[in-house]
Backbone as numpy.savetxt, mean C-alpha at the origin, in Angstrom:
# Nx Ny Nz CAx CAy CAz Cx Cy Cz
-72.67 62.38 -7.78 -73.14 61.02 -7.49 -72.51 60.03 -8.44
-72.72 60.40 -9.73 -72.06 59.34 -10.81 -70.44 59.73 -10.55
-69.71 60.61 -10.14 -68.18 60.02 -9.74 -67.92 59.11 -8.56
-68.75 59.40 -7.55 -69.17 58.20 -6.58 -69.04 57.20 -6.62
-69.70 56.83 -7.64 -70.24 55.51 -8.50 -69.43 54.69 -9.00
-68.71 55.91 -9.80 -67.00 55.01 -10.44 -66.00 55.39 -9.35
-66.11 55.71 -8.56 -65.11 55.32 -7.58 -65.27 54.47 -6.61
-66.14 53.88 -6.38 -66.80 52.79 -5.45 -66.50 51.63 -6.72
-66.96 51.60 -8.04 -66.21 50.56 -8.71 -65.13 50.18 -9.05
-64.51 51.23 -9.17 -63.04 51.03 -8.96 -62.10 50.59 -8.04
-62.62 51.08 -7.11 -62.00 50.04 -5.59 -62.56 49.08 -5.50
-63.71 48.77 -5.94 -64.18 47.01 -5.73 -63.10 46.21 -6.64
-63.18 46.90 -7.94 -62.41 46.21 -9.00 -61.04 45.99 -8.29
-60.39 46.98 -8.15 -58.58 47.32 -7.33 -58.86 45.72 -6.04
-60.05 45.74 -4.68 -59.69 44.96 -4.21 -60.14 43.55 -4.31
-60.64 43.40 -5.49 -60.90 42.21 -6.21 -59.69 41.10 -6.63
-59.12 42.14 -7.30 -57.59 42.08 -7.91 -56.87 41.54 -7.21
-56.37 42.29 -6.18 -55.70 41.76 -5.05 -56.19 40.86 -3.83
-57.39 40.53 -4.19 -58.09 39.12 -3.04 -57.44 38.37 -4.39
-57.50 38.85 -5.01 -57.13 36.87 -6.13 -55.73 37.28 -6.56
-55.10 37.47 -6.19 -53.37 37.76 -6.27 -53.33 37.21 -5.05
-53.61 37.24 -4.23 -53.14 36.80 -2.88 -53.74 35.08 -2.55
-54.81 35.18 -3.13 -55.14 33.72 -3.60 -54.43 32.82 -3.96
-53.44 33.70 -5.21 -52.68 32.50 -6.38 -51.58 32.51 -5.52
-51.31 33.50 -5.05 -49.63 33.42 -4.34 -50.00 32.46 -3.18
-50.78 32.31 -2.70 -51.43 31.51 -1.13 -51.08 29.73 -1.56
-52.15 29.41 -2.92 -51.78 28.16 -3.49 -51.05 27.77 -4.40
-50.20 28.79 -4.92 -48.90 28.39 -5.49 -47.77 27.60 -4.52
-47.58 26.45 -5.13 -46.37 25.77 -4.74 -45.01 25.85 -5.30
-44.18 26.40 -5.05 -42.65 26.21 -5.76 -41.99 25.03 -5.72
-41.94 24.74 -7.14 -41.27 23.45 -7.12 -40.00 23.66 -6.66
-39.38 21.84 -5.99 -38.12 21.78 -5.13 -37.22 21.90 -6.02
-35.82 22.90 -5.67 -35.17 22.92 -6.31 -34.09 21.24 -6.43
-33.83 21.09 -7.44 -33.31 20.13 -7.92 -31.21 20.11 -7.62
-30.44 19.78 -6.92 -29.15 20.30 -7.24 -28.43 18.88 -7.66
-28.24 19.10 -9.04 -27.20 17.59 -9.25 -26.43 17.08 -8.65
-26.52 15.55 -8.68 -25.38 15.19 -8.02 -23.71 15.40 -8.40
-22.77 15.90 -7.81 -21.13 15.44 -7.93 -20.93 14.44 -9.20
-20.62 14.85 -9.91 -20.26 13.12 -11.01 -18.35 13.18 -10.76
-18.49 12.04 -10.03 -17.46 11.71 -9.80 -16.53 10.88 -10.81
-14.98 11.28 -10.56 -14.50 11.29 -11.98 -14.46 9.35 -12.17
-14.52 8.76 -13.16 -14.59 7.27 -13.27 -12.72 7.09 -12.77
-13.26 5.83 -12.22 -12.07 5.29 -11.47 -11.39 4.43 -12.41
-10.00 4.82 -12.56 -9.53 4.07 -13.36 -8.52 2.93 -13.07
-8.33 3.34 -11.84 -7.40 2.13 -10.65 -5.62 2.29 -11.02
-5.89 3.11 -11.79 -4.38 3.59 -11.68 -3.54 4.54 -10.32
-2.80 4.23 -9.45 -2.58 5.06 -8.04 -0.95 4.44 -8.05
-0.69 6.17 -7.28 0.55 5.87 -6.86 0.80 6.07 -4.82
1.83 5.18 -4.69 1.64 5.73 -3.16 3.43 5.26 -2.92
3.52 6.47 -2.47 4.99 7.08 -1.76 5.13 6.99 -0.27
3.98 6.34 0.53 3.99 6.24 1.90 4.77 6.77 2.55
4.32 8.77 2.23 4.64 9.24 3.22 3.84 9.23 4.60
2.79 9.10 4.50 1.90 8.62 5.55 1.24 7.40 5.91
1.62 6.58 6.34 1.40 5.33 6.17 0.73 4.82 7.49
0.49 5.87 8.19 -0.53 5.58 9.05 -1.95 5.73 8.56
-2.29 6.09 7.33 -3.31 6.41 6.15 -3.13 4.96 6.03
-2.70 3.93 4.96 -2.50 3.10 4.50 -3.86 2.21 4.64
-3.81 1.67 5.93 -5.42 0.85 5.69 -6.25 1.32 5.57
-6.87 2.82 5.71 -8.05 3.76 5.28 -8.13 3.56 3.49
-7.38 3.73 3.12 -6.46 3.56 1.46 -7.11 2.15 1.45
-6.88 1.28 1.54 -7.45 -0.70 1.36 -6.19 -1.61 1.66
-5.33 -0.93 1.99 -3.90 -1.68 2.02 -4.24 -2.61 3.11
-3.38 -3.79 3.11 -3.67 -4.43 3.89 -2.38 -5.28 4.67
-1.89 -5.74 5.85 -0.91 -6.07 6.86 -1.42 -7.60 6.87
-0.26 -8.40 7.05 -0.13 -9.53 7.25 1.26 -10.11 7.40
1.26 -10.95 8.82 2.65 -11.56 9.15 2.40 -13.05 9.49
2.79 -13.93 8.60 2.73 -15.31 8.80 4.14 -15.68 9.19
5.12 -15.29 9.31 6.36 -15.23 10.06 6.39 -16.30 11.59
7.36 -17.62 11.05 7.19 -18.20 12.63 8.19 -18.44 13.27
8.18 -18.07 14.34 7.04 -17.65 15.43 7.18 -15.92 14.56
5.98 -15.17 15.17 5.68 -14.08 14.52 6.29 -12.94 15.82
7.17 -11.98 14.74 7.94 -11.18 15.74 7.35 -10.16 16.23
8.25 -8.80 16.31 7.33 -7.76 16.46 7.08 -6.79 15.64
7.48 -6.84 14.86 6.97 -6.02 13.22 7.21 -6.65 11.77
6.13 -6.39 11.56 6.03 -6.91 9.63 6.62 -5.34 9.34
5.46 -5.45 8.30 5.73 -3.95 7.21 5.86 -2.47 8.20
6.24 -1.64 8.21 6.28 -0.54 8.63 6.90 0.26 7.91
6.76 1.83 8.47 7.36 2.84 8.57 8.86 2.59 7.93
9.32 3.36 7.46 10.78 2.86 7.21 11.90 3.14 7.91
12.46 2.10 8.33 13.56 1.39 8.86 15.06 2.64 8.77
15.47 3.73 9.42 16.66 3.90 9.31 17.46 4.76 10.42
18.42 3.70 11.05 18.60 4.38 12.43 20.08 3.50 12.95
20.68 3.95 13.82 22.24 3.48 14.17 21.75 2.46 15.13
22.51 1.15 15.24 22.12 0.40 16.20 23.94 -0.23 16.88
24.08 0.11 18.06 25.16 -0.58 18.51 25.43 -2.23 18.53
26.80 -2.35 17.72 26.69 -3.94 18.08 27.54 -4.91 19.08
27.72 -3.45 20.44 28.01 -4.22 21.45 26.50 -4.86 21.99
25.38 -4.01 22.10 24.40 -4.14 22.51 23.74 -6.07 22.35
24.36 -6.25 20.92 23.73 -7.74 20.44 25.10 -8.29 20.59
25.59 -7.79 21.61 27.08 -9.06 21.99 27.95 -9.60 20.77
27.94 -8.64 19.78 28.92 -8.41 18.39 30.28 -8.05 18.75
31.31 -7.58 17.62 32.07 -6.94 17.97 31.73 -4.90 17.92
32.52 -4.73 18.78 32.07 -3.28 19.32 31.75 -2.51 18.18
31.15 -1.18 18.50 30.69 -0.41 17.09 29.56 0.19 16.99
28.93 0.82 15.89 27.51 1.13 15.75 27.41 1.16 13.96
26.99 0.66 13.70 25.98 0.53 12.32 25.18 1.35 11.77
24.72 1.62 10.35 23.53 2.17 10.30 22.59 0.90 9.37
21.95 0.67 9.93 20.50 -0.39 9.63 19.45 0.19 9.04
19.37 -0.01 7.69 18.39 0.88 6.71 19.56 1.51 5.91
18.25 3.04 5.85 18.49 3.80 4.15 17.47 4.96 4.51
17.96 6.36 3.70 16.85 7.23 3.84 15.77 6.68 2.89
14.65 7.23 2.62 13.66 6.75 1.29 14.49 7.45 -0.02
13.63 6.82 -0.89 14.25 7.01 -2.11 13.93 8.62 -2.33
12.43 9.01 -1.77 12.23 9.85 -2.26 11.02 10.54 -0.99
12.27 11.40 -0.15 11.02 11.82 0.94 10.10 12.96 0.71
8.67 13.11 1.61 8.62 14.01 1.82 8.27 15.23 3.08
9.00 14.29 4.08 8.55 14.52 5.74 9.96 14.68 5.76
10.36 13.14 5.85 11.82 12.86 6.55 12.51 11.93 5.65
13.59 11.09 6.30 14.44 10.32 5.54 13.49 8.74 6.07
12.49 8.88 6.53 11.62 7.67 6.99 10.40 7.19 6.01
10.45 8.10 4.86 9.25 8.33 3.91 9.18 7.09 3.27
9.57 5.80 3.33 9.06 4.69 2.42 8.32 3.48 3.66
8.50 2.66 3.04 7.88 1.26 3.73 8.78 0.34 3.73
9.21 -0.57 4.79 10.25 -1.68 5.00 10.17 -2.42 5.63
10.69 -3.91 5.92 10.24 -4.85 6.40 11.46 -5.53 7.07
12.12 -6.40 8.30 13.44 -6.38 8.21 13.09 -8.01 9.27
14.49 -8.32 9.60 14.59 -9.30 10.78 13.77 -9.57 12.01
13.40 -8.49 12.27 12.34 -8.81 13.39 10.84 -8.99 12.98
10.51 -9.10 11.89 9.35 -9.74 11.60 9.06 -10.92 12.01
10.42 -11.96 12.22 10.72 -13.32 13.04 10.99 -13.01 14.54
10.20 -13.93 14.94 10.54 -13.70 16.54 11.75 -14.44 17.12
11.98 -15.46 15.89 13.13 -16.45 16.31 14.36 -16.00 15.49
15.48 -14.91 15.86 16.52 -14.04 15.10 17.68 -14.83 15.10
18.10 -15.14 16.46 19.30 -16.07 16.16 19.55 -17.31 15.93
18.37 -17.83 16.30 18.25 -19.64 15.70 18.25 -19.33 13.92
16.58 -20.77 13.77 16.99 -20.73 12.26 14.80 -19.92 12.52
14.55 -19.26 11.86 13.09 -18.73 12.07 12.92 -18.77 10.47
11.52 -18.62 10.21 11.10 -17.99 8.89 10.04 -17.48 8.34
10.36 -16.94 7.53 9.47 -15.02 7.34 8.62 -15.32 6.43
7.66 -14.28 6.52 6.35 -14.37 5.57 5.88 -13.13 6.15
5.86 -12.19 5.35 5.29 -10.61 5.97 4.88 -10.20 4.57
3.97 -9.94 4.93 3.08 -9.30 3.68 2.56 -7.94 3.32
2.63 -7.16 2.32 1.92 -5.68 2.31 1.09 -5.54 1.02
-0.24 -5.69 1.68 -1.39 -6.32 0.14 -1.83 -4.46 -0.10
-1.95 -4.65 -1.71 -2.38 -3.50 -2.57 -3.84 -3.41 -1.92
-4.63 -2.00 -2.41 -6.16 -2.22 -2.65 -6.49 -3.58 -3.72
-7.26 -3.43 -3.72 -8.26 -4.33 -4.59 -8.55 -2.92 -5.69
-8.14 -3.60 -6.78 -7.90 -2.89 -8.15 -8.67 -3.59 -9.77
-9.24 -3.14 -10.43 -9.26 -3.60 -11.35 -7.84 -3.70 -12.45
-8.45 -5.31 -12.90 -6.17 -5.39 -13.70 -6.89 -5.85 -14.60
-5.85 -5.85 -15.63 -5.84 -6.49 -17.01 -4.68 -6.80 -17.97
-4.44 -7.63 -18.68 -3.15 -8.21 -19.15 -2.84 -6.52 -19.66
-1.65 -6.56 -19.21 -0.67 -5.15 -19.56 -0.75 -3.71 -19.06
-1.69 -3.84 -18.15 -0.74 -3.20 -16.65 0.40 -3.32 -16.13
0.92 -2.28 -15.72 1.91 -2.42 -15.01 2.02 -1.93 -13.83
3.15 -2.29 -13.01 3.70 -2.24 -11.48 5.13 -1.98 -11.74
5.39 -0.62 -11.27 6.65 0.03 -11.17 7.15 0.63 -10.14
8.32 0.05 -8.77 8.17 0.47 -7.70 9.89 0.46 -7.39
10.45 1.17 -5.88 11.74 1.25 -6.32 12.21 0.22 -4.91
13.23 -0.10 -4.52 13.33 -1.19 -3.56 14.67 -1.62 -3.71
15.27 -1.65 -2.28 16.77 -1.78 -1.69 16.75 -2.74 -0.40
17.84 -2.92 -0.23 18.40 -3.87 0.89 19.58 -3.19 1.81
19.87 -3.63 2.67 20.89 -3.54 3.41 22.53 -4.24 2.73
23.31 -3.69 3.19 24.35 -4.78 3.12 25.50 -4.53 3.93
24.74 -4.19 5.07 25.89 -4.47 6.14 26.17 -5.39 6.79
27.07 -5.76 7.63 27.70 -7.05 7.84 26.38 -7.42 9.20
26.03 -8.61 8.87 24.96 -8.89 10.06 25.97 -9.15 11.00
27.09 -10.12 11.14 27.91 -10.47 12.22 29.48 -10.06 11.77
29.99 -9.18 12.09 31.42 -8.44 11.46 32.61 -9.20 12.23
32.11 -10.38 13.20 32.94 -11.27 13.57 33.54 -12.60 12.63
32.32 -12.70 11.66 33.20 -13.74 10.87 32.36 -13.03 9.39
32.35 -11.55 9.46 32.41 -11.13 7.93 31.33 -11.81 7.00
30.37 -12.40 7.43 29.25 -12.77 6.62 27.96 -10.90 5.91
28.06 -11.48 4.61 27.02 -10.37 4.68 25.58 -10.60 4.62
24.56 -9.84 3.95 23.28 -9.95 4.51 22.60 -10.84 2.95
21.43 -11.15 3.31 20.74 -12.21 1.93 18.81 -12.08 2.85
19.02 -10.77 1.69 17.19 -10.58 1.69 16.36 -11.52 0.53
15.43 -11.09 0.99 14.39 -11.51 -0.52 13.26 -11.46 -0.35
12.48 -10.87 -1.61 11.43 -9.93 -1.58 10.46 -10.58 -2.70
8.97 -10.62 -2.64 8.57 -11.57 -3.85 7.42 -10.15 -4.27
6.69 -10.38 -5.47 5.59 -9.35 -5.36 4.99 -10.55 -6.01
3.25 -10.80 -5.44 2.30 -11.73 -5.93 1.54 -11.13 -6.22
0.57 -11.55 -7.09 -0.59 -11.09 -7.68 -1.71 -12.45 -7.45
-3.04 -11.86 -6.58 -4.39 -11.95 -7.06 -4.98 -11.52 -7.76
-5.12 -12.34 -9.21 -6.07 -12.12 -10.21 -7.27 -13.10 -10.07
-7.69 -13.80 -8.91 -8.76 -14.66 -9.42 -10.15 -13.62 -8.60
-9.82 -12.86 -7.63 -10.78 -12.28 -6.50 -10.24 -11.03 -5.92
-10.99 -10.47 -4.99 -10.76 -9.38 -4.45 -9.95 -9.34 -2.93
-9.79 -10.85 -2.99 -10.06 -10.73 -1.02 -8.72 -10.73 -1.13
-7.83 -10.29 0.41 -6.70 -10.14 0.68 -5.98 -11.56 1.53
-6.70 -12.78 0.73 -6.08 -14.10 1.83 -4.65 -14.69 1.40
-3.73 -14.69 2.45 -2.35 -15.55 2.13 -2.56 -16.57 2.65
-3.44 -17.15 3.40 -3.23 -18.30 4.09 -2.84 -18.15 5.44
-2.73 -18.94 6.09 -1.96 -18.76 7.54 -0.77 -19.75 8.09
-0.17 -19.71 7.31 1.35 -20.17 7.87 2.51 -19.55 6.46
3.46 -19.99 7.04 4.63 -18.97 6.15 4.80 -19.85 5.10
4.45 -21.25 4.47 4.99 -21.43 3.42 3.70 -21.32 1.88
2.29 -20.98 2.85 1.15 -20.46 1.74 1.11 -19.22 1.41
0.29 -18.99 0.50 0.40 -17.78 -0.13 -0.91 -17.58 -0.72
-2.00 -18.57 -0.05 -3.66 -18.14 -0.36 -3.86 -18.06 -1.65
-4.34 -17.24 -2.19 -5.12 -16.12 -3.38 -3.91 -15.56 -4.67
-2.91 -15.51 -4.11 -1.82 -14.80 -4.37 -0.52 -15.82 -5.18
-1.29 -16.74 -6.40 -0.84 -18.07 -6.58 0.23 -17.29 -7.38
0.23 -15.93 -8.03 1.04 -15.76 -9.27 2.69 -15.02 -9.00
3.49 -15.15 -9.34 4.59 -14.35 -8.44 5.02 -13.72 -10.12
4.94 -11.91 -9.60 5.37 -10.77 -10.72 6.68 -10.94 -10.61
7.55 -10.61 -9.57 8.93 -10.91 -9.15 9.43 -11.32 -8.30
11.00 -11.75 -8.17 11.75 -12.61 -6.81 13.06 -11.64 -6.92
13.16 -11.03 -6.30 14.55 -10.47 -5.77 15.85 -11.43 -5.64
15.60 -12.62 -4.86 16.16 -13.66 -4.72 16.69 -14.68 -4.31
15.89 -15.40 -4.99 15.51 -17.20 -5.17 15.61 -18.00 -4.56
17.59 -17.51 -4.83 18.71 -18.33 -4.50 19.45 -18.25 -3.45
18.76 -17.08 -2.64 19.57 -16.53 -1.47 20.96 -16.48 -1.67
21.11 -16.19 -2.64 22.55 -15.06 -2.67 23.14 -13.79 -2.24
23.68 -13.40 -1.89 24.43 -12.43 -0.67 23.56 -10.85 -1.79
23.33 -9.91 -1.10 22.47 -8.62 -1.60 23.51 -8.18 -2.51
23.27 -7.13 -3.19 24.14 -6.61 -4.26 25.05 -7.79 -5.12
25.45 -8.78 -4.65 26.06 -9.63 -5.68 25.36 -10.88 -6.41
24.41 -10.15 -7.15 23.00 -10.86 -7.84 22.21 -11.43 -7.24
21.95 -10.92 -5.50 20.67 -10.82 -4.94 19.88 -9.62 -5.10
19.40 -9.21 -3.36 18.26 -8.27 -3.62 19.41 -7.16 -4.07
19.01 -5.69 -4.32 20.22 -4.99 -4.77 20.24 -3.96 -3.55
21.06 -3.35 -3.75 22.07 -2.57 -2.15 21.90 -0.97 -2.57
21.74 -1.02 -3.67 20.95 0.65 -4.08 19.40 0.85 -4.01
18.98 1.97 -4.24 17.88 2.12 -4.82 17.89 1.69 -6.08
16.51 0.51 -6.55 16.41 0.29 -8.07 14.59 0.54 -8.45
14.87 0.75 -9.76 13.28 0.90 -10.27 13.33 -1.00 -10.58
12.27 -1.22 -10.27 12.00 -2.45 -10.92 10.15 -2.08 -11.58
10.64 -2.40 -12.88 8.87 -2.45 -13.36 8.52 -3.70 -14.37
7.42 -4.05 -13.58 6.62 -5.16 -14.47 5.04 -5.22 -15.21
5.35 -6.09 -16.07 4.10 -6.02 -17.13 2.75 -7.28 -16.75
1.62 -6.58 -16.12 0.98 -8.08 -15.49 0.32 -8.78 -16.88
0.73 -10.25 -16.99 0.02 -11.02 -18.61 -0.45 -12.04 -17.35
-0.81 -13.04 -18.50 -1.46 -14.09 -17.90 -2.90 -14.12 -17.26
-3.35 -13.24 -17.35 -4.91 -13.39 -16.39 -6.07 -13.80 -17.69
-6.60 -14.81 -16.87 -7.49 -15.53 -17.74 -8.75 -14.70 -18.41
-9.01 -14.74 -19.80 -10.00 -13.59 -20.44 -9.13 -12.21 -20.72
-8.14 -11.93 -19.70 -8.09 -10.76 -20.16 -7.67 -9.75 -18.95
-8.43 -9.85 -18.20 -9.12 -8.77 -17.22 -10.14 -8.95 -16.03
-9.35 -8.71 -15.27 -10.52 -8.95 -13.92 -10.74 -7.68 -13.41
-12.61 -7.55 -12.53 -12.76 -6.52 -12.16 -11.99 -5.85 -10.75
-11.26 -7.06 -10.60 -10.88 -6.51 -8.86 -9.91 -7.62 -8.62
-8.37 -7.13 -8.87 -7.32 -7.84 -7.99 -6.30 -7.16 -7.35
-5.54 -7.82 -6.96 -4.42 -7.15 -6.19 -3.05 -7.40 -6.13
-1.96 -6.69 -5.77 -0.98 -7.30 -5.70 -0.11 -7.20 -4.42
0.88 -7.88 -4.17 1.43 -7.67 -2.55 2.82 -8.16 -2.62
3.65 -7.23 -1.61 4.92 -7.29 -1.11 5.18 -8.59 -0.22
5.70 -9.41 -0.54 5.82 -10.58 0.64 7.43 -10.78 0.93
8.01 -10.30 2.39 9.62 -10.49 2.47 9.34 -12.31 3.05
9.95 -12.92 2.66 10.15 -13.90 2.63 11.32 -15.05 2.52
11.67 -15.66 3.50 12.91 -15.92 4.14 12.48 -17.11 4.38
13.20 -18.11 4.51 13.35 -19.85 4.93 14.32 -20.07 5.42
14.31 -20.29 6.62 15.55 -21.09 7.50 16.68 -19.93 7.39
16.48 -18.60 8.00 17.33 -18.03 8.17 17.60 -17.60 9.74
18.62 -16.78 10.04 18.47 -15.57 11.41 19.95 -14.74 11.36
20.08 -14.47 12.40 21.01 -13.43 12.86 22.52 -14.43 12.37
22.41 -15.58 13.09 23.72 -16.30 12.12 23.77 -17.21 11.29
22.63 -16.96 10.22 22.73 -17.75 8.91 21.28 -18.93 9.09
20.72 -19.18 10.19 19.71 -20.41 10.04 20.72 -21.59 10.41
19.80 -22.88 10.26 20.46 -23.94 10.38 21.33 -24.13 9.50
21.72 -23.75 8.42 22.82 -23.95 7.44 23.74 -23.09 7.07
24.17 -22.04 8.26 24.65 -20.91 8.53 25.02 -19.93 7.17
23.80 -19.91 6.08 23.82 -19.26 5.06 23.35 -18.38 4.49
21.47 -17.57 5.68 20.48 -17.10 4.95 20.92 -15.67 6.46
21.15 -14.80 5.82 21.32 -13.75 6.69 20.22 -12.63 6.41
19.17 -12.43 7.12 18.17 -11.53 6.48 18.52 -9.94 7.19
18.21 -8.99 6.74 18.40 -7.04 7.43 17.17 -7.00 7.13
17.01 -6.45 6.07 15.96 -5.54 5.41 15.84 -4.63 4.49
14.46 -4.75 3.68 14.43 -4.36 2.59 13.50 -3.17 2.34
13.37 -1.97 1.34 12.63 -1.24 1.49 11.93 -1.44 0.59
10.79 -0.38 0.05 10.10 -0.22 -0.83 9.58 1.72 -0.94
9.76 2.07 -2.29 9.00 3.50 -2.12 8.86 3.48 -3.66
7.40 4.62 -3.63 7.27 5.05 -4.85 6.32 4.05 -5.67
5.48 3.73 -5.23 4.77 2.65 -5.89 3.65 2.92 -7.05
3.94 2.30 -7.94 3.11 3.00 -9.45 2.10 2.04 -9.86
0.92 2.02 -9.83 0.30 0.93 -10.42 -0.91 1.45 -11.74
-0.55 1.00 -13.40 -0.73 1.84 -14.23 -1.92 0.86 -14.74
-2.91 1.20 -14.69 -4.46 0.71 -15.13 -4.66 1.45 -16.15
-4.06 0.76 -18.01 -4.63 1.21 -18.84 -5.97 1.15 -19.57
């Protein structure tokens, strides 16, 4: 009888135990697990872009603009390099090559960005250009730099009376804001009051102390911005032409082709 006894207490005890184990496990809550966020690396606005894909480009912040009048059928694009016959434009007979491979491909010989004559819709009168290729919106500060590489054509636009070609290429800087405005006609330039460089000026013939006829590095140092440093500016490619076309403009002197650009460095120290 008395082992009875302790064995009837012992299983009360045993399922005692386990009614309150099953209790605590019942109203136990597990706290939510916690998973940190990504710390993403700080942006320092330093980027380079080689536009091999440049159908990316406005996903990127880049931005297109053609104040060109009348406005043709391409500003900035893809780069420019391909044979063009010049019986076709009622020249003397022949075929050309118009362009350049990129400086530095990695698809094809199309791997940069370029801008040329038909940005004007008006080629053989006198037309004039304003085509634009705006950076992201970047934080700058006096002594940054912009280091990018950039060529011209210099083949004969008309091989009937031996004239050669006269590009020119500006790079501006917005340091007051973020926004991408030039204005809207070809002789404003919006936002974009500061000019880093001029290829040239003077419209002088390419390679003979105009734009240059090779690939060149050109790099510049941005000063001048008021305080110091702004949180967000930009800078932009503008081909830019006055009173030119296919035979010189009204003063049969401004012969525009086209110019490239690759390799673009922008160093946010």
């Amino acid at each position: 009888m008395k082992k009875y006894y302790q064995l009837t207490v012992a299983f009360a005890l045993l399922t005692g135990l386990i009614l309150f184990t099953l209790s605590c496990v019942r109203d136990y809550k597990a706290e939510p697990t916690v998973v940190p966020a990504p710390v993403s690396p700080v942006p320092t606005g330093s980027f380079t872009e080689s536009f091999d894909s440049n159908g990316d480009l406005t996903k990127k912040g880049w931005v297109f603009a053609n104040n060109s009048d009348p406005i043709g059928e391409a500003g900035w694009r893809t780069g420019r390099y391909e044979q063009i016959s010049l019986a076709n434009k009622k020249l003397t007979a022949g075929v050309v090559t118009v362009g350049f491979p990129a400086y530095r491909a990695k698809n094809d010989p199309h791997d940069f960005i370029s801008c040329d004559i038909t940005a004007c819709g008006n080629q053989t009168g006198a037309g004039n250009w304003s085509a634009w290729l705006i950076s992201p919106a970047v934080p700058m500060k006096n002594g940054d730099s912009l280091v990018f590489y950039t060529i011209s054509n210099d083949i004969l636009v008309d091989p009937t009376n031996g004239l050669a070609t006269t590009d020119r290429m500006e790079v501006r800087l917005n340091i007051t804001n973020s926004s991408a405005f030039v204005g809207g006609d070809t002789a404003s330039v919006g936002s974009f009051t500061k000019v880093l460089y001029d290829s040239n000026p003077s419209f002088v013939l390419n390679g003979a102390g105009g734009h240059p006829t090779v690939w060149t590095r050109v790099a510049r140092v941005i000063t001048g911005i008021p305080g110091g440093s702004v949180s967000s500016g930009r800078f932009a490619f503008r081909y830019y032409i006055h009173d030119g076309g296919l035979y010189g403009g009204s003063a049969l002197t401004t012969f525009p082709s086209v110019v490239g650009v690759d390799e673009v460095q922008f160093k946010h120290f």
